[in-house]
KOLZA-976086 format. One record per residue (C-alpha): residue number from 0; residue in one letter; z, y, x. Coordinates in Angstrom, 2 decimals. Each point is the difference from the previous one (the first is absolute). Last residue first. Example, Ala and Ser with C-alpha at 12.3 -4.5 7.8 and 13.67 -1.06 7.14 Angstrom:
// residues 2
     i   aa        up     north      east
     1    S      7.14     -1.06     13.67
     0    A      0.66     -3.44     -1.37
// end
This chain:
// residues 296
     i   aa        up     north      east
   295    X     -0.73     -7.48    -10.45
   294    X     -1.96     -3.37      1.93
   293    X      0.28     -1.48     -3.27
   292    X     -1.50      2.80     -1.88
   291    X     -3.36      0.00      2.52
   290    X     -0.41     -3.46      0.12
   289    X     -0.13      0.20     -3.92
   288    X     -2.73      2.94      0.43
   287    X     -2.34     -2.18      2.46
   286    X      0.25     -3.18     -1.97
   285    X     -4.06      0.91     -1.02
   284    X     -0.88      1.30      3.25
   283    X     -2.16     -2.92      0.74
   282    X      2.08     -0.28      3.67
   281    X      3.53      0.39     -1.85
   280    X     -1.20     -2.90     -2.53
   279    X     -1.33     -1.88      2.93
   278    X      3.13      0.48      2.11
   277    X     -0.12      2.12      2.75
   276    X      0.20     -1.50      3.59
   275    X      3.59      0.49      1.82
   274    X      0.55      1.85      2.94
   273    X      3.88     -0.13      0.98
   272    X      3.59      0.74     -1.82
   271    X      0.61      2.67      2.81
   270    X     -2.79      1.99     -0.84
   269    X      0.94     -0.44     -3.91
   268    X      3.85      1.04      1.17
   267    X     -1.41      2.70      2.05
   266    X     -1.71      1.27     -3.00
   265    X      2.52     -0.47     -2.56
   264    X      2.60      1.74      2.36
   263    X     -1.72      3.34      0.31
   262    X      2.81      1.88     -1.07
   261    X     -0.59     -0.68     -3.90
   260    X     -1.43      0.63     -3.06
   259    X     -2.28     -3.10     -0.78
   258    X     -3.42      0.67     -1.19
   257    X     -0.56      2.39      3.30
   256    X      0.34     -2.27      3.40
   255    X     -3.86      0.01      0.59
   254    X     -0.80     -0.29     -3.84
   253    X      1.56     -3.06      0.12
   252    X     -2.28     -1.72     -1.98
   251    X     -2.37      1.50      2.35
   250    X      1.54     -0.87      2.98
   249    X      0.83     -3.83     -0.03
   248    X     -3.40     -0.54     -1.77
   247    X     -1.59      1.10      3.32
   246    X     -2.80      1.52     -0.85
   245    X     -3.44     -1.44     -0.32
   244    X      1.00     -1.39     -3.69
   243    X     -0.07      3.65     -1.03
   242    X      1.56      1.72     -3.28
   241    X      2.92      1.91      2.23
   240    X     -2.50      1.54      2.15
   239    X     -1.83      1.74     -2.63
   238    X     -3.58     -0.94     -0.34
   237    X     -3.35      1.18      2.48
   236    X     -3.18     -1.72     -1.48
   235    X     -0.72     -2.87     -1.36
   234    X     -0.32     -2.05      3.07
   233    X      3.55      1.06      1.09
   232    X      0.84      3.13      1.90
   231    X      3.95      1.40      0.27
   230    X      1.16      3.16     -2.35
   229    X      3.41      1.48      0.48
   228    X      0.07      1.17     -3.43
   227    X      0.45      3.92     -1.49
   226    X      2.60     -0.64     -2.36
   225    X      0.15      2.90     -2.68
   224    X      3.39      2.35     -0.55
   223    X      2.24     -2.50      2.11
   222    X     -3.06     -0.68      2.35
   221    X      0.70      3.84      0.78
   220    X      3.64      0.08      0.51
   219    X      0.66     -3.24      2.06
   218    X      0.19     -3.21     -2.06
   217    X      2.50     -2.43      0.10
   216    X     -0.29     -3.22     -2.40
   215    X      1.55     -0.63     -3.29
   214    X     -0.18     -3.17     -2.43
   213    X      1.55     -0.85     -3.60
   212    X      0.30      3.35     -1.82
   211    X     -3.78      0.01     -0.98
   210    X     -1.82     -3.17      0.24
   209    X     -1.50     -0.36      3.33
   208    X     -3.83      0.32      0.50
   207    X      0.12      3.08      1.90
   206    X      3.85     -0.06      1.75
   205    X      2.22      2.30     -1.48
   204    X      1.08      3.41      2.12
   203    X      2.69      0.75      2.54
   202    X     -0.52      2.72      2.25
   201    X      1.08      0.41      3.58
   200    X     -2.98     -2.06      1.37
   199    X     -0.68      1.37      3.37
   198    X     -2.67      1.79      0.72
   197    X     -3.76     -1.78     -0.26
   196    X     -0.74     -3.01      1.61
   195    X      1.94     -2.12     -1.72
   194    X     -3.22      0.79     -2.85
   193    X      1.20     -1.18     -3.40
   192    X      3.65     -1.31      1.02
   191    X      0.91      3.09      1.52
   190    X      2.35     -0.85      3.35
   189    X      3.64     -0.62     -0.46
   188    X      2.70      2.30      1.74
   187    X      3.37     -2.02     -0.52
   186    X      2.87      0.93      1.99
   185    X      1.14     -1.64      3.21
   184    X      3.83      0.67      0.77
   183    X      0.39      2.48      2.65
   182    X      1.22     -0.52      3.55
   181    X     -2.61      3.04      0.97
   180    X     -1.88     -2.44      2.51
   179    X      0.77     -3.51     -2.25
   178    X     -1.52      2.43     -2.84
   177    X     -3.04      0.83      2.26
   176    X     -0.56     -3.20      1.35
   175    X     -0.33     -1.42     -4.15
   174    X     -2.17      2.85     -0.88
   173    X     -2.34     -0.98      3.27
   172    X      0.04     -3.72     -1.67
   171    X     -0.99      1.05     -3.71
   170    X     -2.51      2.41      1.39
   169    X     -1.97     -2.36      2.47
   168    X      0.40     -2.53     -3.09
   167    X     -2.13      2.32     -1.90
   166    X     -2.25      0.65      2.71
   165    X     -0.45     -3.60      0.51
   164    X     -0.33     -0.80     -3.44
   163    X     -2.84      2.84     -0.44
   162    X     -1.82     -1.58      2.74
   161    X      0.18     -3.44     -1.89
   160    X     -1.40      1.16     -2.83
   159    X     -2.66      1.55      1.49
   158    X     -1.08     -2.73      1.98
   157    X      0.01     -2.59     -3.07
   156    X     -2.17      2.81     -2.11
   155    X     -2.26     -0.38      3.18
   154    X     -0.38     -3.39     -0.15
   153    X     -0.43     -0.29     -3.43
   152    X     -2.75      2.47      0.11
   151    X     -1.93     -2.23      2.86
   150    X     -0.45     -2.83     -2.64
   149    X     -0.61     -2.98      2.43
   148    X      3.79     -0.57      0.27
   147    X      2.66      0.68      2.07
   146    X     -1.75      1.11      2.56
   145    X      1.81      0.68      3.26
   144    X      3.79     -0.96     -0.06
   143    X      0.62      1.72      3.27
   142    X     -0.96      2.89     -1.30
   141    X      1.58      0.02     -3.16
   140    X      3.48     -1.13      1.47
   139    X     -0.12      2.84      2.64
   138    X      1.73      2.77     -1.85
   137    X      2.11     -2.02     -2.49
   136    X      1.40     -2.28      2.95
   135    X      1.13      3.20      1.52
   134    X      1.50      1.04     -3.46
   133    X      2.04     -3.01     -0.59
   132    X      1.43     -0.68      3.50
   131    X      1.17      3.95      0.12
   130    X      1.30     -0.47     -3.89
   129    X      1.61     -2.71      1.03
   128    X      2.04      1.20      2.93
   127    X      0.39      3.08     -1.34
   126    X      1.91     -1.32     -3.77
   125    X      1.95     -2.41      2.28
   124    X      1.40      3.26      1.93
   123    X      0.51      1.19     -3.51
   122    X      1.61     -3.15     -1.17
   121    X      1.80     -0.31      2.93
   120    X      1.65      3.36      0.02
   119    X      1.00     -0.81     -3.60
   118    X      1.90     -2.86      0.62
   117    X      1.88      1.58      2.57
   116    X      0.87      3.47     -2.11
   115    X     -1.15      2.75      1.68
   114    X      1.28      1.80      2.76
   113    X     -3.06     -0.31      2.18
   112    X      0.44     -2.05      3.63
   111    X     -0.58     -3.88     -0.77
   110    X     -2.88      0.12     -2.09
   109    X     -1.27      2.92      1.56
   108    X     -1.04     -1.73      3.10
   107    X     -2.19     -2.33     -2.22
   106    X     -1.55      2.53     -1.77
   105    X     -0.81      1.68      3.09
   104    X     -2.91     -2.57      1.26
   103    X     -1.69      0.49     -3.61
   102    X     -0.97      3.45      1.75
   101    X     -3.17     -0.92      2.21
   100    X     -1.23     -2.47     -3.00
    99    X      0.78      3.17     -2.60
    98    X     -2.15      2.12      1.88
    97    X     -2.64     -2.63      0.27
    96    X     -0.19     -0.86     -3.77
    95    X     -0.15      3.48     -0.71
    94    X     -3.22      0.50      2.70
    93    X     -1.42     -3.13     -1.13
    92    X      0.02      1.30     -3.86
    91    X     -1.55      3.42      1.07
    90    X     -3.01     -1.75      1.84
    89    X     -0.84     -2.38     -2.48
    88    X      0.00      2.46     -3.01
    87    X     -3.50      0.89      0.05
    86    X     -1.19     -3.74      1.22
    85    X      1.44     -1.17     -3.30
    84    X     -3.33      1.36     -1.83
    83    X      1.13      0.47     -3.51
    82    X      0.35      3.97     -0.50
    81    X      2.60     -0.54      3.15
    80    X      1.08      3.37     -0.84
    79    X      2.16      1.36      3.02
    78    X      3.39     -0.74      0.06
    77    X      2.40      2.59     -1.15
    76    X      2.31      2.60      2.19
    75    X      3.38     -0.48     -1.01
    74    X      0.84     -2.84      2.00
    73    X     -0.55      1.75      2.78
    72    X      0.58     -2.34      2.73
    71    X      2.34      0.16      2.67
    70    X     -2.01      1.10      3.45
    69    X      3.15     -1.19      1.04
    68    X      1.81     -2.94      0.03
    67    X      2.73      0.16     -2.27
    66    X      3.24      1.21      1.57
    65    X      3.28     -1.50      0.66
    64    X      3.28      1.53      1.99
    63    X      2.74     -1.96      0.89
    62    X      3.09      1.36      0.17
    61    X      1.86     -0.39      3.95
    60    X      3.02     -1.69     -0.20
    59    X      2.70      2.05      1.87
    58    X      2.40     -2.42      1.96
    57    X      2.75     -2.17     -1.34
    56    X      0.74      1.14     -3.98
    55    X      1.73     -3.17     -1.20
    54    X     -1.41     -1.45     -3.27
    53    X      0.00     -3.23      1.87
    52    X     -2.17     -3.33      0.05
    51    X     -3.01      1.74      1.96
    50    X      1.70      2.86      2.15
    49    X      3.03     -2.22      0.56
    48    X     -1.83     -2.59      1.16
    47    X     -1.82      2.38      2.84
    46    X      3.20      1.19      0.87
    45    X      0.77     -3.66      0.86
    44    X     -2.66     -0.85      1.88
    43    X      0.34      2.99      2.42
    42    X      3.56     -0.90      0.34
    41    X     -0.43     -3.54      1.25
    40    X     -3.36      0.75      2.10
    39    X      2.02      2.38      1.88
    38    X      2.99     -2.14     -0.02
    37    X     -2.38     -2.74      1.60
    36    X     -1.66      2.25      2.53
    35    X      3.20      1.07      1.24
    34    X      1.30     -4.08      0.24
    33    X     -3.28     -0.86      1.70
    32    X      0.55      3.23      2.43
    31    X      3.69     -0.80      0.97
    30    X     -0.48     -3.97      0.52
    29    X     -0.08      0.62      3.78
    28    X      3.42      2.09     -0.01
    27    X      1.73     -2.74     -2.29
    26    X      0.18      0.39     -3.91
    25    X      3.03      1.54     -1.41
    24    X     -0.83      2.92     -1.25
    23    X     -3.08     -1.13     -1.01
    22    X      1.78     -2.74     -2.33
    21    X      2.21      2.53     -0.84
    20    X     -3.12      2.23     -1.24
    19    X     -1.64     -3.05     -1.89
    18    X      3.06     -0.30     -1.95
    17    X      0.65      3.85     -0.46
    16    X     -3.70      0.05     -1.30
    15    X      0.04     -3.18     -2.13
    14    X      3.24      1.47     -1.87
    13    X     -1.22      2.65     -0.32
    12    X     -2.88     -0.47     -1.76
    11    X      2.09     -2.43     -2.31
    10    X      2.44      3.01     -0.94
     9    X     -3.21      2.33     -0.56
     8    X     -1.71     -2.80     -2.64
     7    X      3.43     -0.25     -1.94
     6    X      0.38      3.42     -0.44
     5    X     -3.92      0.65     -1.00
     4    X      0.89     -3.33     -2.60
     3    X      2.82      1.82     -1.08
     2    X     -2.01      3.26     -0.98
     1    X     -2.56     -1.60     -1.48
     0    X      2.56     -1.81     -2.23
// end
């Protein structure tokens, strides 16, 4: 069928350039040049339909060639230790959400280039797009905001968690550049539910709390032996992230992307999906676990 179609598209072709060349032909001498310019226009036209609707080799195409802007981030080097003051980590989560605001440009490009399957192409470029959006509004959200409440703790456990967000969205869109870059599919890398700040979570273990067998969440290696806690303020002292009110509740039950094992499509879905307050039972803590196993 391709084949016929590349027939039928070369017979039309000439067709319109051996009409518009009698017509040329036989134009008088002071409607010469109009006639010229026409069959130029004619054939010029027409190779470029072939090139789009054809399978027909005209010309040398030349390959595109993508690269992620460059310093690129080293992803394997870790954040520094907030140890509860979100002013710490301030500067490294601007700089990721930055870099991935100066590449979320290519994701678009991609999406019509890479040799990947259509649907997926947009979902990855969607996957930039989003996480760019999501992790810029992350970084200056808690400024803008200003106080939150008169309990300066709460404020600054809100900061922190949404400075990790944006550098774990930073990752989850830069992941999604790369695959559209090396035209492979997006695998998932989830972060460690007990401190996302840590390496990445390539260990499954149960959720504290959970009854055993029912719930998992990644770990990396060393939380997986004994969690060591991403701990925010509060008034009574510094807690784990994921037992805060000051945190997003989006996040922490969550765990950043790490209850549910997947690309990072939970989290841009839950970006996409829009701020929403807590509820007062997820707020209290008490309905925190039962969140938790529905979100899994």
């Amino acid at each position: 069928m391709k084949r016929t179609g590349d027939v039928l598209g070369l017979l039309a072709t000439a067709a319109a350039i051996t009409t518009t060349g009698w017509f040329a032909a036989t134009a008088d001498t002071g409607q010469r040049y109009e006639a010229g310019l026409v069959l130029g226009m004619s054939a010029a036209l027409s190779v470029a339909l072939l090139r789009r609707f054809t399978h027909l080799p005209l010309g040398r195409r030349r390959p595109y060639t993508f690269a992620l802007p460059l310093p690129a981030p080293d992803w394997a080097a870790p954040p520094p230790d907030p140890a509860g003051d979100p002013e710490a980590l301030r500067a490294h989560a601007e700089r990721r959400a930055e870099l991935l605001g100066d590449a979320s440009a290519l994701g678009d490009t991609l999406r019509h280039t890479c040799s990947l399957a259509p649907q997926l192409r947009a979902e990855l470029a969607s996957f930039a797009v989003t996480a760019s959006i999501q992790a810029s509004n992350s970084v200056i959200g808690p400024a803008r905001e200003g106080p939150r409440s008169p309990d300066p703790e709460y404020d600054a456990a809100h900061a922190l968690g949404e400075l990790v967000a944006a550098i774990e969205f930073s990752r989850i869109g830069m992941r999604a550049l790369q695959a559209l870059v090396t035209e492979e599919p997006l695998r998932p890398d989830p972060p460690c539910y007990f401190n996302p700040l840590h390496e990445r979570g390539h260990a499954r273990v149960a959720l504290p709390g959970a009854p055993e067998g029912t719930e998992e969440v990644a770990a990396c290696h060393g939380c997986a032996k004994g969690p060591e806690p991403l701990l925010v303020p509060s008034a009574a002292g510094p807690v784990p992230y994921y037992d805060s009110d000051a945190v997003d509740a989006r996040w922490r039950l969550l765990g950043y992307g790490a209850v549910a094992p997947d690309n990072g499509a939970t989290m841009i879905a839950t970006a996409l999906d829009g701020f929403r307050a807590p509820t007062a039972a997820a707020a209290s803590g008490g309905g925190a676990k039962k969140s938790r196993t529905k979100v899994s």
